[in-house]
Rosetta silent file (secondary structure, phi, psi, omega in degrees, C-alpha in Angstrom):
SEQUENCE: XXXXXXXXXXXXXXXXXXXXXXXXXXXXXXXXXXXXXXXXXXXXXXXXXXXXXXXXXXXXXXXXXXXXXXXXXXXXXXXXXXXXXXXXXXXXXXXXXXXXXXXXXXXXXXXXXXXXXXXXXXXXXXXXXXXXXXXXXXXXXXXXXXXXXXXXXXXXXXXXXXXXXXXXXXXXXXXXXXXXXXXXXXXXXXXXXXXXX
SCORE:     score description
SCORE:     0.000 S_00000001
   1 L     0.000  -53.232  179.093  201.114  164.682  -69.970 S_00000001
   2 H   -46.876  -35.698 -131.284  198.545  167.421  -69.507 S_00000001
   3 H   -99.242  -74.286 -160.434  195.635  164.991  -71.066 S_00000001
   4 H   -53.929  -41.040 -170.167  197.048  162.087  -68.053 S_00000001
   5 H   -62.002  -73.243 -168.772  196.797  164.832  -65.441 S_00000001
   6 H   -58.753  -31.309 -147.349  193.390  165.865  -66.549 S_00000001
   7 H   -87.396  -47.220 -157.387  192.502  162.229  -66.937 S_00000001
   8 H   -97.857  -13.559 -167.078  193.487  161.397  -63.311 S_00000001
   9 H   -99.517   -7.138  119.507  192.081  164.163  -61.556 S_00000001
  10 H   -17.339  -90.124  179.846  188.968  163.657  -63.213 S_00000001
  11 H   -45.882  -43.398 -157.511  188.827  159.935  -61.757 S_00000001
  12 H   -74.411  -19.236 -161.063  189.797  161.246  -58.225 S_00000001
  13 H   -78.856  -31.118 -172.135  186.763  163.951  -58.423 S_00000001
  14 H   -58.093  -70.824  164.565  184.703  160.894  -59.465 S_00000001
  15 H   -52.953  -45.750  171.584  185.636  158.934  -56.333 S_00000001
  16 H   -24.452  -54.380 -172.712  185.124  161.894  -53.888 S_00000001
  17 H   -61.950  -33.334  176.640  181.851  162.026  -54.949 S_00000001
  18 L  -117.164   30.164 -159.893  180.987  158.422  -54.274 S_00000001
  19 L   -97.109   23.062  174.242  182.881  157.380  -51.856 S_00000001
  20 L  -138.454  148.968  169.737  179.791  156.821  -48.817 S_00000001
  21 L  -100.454   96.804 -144.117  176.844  155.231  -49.234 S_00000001
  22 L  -124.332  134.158  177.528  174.659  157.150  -47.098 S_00000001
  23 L   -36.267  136.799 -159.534  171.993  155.748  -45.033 S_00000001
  24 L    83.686  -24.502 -166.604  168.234  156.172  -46.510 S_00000001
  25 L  -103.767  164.989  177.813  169.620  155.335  -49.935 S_00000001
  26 E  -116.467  161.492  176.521  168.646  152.579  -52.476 S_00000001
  27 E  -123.578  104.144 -151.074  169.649  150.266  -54.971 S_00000001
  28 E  -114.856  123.199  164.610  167.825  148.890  -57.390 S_00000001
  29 E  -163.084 -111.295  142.678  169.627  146.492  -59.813 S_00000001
  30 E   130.738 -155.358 -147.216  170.639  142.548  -60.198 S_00000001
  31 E  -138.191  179.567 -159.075  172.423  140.220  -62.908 S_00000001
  32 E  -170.203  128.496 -174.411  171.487  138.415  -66.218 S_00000001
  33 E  -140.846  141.051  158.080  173.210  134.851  -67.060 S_00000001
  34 E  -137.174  130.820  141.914  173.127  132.581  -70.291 S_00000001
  35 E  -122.139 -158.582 -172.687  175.287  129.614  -70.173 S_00000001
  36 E   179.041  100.832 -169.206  175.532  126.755  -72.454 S_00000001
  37 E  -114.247  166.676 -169.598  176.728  123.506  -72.178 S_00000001
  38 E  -125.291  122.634 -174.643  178.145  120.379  -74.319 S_00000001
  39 E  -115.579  131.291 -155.260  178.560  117.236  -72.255 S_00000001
  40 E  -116.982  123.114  156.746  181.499  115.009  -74.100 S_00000001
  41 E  -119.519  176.948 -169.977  182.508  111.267  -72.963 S_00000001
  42 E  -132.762   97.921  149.719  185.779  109.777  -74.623 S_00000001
  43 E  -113.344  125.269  179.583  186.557  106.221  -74.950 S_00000001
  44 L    95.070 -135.968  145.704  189.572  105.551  -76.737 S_00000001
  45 L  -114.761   20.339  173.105  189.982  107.934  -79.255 S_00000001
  46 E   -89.657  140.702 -158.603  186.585  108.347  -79.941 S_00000001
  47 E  -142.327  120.229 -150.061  184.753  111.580  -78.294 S_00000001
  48 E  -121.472   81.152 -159.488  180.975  111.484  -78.105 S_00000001
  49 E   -83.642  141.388 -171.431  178.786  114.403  -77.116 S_00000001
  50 E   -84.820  -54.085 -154.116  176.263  113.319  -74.878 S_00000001
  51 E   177.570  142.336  173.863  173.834  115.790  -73.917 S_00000001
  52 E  -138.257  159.674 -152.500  173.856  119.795  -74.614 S_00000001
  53 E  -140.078  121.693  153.416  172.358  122.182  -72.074 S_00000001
  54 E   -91.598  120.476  170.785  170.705  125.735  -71.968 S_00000001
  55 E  -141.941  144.532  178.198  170.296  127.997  -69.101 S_00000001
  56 E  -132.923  158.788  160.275  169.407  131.711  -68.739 S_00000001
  57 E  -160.294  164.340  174.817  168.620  133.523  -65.023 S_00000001
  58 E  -168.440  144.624 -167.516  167.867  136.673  -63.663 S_00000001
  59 E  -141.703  106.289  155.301  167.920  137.919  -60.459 S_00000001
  60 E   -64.016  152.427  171.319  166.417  141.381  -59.674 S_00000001
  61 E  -165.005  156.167 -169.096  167.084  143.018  -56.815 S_00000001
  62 E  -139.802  131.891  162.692  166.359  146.042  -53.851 S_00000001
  63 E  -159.434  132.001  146.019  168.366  147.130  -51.049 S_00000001
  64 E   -59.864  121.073 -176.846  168.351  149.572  -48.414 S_00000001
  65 E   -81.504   73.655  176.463  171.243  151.585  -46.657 S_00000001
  66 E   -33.343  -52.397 -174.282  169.903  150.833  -42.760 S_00000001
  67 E  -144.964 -173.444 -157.818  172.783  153.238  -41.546 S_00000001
  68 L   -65.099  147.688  150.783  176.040  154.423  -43.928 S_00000001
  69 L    58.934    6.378  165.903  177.500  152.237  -46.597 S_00000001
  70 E  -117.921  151.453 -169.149  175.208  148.479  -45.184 S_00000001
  71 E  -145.467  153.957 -165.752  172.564  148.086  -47.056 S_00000001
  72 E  -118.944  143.132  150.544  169.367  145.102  -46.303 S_00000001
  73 E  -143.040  166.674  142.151  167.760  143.594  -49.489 S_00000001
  74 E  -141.669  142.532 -161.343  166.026  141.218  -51.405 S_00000001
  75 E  -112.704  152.584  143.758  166.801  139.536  -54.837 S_00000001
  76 E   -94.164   97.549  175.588  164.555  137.066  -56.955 S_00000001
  77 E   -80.692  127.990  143.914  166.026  134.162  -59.105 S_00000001
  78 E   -99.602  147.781 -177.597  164.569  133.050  -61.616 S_00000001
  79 E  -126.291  163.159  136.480  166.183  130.295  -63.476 S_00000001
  80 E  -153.898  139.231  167.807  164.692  128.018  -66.777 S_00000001
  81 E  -153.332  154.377  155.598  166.850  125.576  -68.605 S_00000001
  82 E  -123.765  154.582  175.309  167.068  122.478  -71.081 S_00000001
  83 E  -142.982  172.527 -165.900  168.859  120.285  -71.886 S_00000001
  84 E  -176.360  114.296  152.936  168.479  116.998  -74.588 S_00000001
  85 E   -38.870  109.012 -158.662  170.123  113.916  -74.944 S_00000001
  86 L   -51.973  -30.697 -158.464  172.438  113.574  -78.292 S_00000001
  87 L   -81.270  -18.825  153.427  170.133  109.953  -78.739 S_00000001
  88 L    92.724   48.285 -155.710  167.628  112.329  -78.520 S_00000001
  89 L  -108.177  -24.915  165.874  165.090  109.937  -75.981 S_00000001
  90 E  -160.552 -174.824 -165.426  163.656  113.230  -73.854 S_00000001
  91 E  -132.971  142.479 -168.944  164.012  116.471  -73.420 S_00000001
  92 E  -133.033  137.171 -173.591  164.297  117.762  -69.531 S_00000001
  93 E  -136.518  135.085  170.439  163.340  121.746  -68.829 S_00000001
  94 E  -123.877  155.269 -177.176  163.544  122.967  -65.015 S_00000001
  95 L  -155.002  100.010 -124.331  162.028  126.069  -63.752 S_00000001
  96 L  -116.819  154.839  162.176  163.347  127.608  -60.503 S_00000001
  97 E  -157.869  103.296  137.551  162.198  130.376  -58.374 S_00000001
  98 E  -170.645  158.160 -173.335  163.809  131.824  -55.562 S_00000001
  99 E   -47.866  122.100 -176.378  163.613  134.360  -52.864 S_00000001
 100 E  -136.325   90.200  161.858  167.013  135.618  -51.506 S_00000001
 101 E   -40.862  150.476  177.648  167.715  138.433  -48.904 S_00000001
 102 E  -147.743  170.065 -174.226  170.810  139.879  -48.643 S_00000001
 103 E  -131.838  123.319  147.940  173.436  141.931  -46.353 S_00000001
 104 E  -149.267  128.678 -172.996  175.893  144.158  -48.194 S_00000001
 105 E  -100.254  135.130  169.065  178.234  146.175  -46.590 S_00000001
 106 E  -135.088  169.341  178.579  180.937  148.607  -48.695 S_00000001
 107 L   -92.540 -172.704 -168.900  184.291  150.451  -47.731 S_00000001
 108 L   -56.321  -62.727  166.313  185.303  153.746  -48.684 S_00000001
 109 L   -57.579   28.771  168.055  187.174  152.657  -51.627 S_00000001
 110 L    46.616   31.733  155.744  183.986  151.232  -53.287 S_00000001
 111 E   -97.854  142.336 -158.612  184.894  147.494  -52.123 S_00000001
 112 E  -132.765  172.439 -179.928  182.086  145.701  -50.859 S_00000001
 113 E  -123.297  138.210 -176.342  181.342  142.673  -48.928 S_00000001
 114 E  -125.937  142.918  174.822  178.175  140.469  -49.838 S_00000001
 115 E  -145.597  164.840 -170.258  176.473  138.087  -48.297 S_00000001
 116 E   172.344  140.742 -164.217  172.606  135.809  -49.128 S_00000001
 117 L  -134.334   68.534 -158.234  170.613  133.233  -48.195 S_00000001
 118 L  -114.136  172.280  177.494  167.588  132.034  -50.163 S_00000001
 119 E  -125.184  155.888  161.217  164.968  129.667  -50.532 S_00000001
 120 E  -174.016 -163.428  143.100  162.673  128.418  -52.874 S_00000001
 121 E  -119.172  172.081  164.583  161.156  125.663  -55.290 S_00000001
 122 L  -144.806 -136.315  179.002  161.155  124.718  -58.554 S_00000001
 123 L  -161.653  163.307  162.677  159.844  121.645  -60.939 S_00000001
 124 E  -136.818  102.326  161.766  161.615  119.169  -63.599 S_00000001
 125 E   -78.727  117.575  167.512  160.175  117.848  -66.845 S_00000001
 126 E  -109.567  108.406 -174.053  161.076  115.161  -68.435 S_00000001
 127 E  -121.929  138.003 -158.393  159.270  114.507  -71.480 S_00000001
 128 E  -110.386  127.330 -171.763  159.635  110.982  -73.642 S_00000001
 129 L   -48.721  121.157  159.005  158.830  110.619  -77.332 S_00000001
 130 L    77.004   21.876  173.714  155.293  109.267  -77.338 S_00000001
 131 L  -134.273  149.459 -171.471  154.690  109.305  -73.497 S_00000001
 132 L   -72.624  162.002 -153.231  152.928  111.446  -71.239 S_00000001
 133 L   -81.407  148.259  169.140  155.831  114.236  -69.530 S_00000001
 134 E  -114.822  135.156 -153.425  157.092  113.045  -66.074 S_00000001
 135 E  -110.195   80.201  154.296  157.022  116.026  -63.419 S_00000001
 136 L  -103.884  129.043  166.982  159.230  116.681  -60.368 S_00000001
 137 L   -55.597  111.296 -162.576  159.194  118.764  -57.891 S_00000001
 138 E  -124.246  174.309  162.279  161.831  119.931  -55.263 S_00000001
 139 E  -109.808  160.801 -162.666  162.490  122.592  -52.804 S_00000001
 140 E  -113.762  111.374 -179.568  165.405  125.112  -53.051 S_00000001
 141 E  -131.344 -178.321 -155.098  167.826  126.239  -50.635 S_00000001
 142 E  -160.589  137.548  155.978  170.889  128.676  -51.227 S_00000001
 143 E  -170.502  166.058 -153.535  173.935  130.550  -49.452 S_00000001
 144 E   176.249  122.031  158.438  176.861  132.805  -51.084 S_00000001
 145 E  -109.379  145.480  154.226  179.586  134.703  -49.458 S_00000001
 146 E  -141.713  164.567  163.960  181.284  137.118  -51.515 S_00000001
 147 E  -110.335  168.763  149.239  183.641  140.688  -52.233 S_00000001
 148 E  -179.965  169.230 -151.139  183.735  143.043  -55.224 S_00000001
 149 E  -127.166  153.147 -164.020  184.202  146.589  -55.985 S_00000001
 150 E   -96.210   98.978  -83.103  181.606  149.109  -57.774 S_00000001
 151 E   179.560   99.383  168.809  183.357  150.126  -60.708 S_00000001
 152 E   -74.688  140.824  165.551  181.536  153.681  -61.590 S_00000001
 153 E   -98.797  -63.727  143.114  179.692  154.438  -64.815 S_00000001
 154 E  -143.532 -150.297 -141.546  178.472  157.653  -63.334 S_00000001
 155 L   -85.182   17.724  136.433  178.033  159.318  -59.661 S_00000001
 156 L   -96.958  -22.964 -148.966  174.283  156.786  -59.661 S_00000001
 157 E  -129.996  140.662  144.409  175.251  153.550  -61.498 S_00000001
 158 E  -119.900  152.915  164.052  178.246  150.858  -60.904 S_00000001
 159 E   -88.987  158.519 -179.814  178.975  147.696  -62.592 S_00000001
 160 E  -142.312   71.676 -175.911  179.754  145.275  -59.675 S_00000001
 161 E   -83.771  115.215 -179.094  182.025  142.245  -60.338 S_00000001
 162 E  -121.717  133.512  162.549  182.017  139.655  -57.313 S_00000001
 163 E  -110.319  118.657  177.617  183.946  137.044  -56.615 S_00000001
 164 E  -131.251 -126.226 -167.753  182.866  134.316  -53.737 S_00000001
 165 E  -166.529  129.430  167.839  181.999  130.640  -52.418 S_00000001
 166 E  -165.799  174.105 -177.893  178.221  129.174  -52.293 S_00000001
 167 E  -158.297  123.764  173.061  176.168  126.217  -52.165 S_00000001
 168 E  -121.791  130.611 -179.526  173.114  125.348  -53.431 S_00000001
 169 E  -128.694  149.344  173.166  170.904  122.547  -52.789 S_00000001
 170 E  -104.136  112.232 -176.824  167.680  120.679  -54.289 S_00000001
 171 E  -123.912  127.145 -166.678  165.498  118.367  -52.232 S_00000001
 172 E   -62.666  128.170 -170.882  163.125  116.182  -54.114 S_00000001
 173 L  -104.825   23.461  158.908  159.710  116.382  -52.354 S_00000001
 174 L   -98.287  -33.503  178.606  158.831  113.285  -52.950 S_00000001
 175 L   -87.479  -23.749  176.476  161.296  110.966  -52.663 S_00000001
 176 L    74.182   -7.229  157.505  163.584  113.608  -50.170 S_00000001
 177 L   -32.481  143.848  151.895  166.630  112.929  -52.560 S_00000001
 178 E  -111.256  155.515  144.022  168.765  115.860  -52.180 S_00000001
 179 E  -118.616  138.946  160.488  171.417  117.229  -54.632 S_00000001
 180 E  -125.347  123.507 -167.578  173.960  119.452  -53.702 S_00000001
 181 E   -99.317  125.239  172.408  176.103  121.966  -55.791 S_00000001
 182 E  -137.367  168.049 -160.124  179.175  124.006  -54.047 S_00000001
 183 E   175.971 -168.497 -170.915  181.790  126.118  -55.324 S_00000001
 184 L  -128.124  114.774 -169.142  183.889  129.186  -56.505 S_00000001
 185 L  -142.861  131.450  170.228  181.686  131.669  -58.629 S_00000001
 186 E  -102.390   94.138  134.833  182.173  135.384  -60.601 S_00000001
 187 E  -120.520 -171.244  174.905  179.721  137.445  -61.138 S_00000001
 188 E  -128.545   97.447  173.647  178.737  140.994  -62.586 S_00000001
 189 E  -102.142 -168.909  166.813  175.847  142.787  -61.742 S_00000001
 190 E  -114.017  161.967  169.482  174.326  146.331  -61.832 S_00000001
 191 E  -170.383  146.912 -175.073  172.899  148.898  -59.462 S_00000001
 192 E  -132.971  108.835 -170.498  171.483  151.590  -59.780 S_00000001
 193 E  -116.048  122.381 -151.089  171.540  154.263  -56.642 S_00000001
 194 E  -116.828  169.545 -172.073  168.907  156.551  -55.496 S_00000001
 195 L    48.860   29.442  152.769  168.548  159.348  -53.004 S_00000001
 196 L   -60.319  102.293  169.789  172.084  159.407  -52.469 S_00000001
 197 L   -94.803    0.000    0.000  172.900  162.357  -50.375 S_00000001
């Protein structure tokens, strides 16, 4: 009982301490991603993998508290991934870059609101056993709304797990194809906060 007591009154001193975000301070942090994917078709009862997939990113990032607890930034994505065909006829590697400002506002109770908008390009290789590599090039555009809460490690650094909605799109720049990806996405970043008075 004593131990729970001590335990909670602890956490509450913990919150006290952090619970404004005070204007002038900064935040230096971002995320780190790997996936990996296996793409399967089925006819019948036969189940066929198709094509496997690599991807890592990282997105650094800076933000400034304009007045208490909103803070102004900008993050950099980087992306690179492959993927290869099970018949094994090319191999295709994209390599992404791009710039994304951001608005994040949080409440007292270390819940935050996020929001970002970026742009960029990237390129796509596809290179074919015994043929020269085929290149393209697109431009990049981006948006994300999201919330999550700062989950302290101690009175500078949170963990940050957000859940939102975004859409991202790729426009070819030769052809002006677009593709566009939209969704429901979790992530977890870091920050790190400095001159917090």
């Amino acid at each position: 009982m004593k131990k729970s007591l001590l335990t909670t009154l602890v956490l509450c001193m913990a919150i006290g301490s952090f619970a404004q975000f005070n204007k002038g301070s900064k935040m230096i942090g971002g995320s780190l991603s790997f996936n990996t994917n296996t793409s399967k078709s089925k006819s019948g009862n036969t189940t066929t993998t198709t094509e496997k997939s690599t991807e890592y990113s990282f997105t650094p990032s800076f933000g400034y508290f304009v007045i208490d607890n909103l803070a102004i930034g900008l993050g950099l994505n980087a992306s690179i991934s492959r993927s290869r065909p099970e018949a094994d006829i090319y191999d295709t590697d994209n390599f992404s870059m791009r710039f994304q400002p951001f608005v994040r506002y949080y409440l007292d109770q270390r819940i935050f609101f996020h929001g970002e908008y970026g742009i960029g390009s990237g390129k796509q290789k596809y290179s074919y056993t015994g043929q020269d590599p085929i290149v393209d090039k697109y431009n990049l555009s981006h948006w994300a709304l999201g919330a999550g809460y700062a989950i302290l490690l101690n009175e500078h650094v949170t963990i940050d797990p957000m859940f939102g909605y975004g859409s991202s799109s790729a426009k070819d720049r030769e052809t002006k194809d677009k593709d566009i990806n939209s969704g429901f996405f979790i992530q977890v970043g870091i920050q790190v906060f400095l001159d917090k008075k």
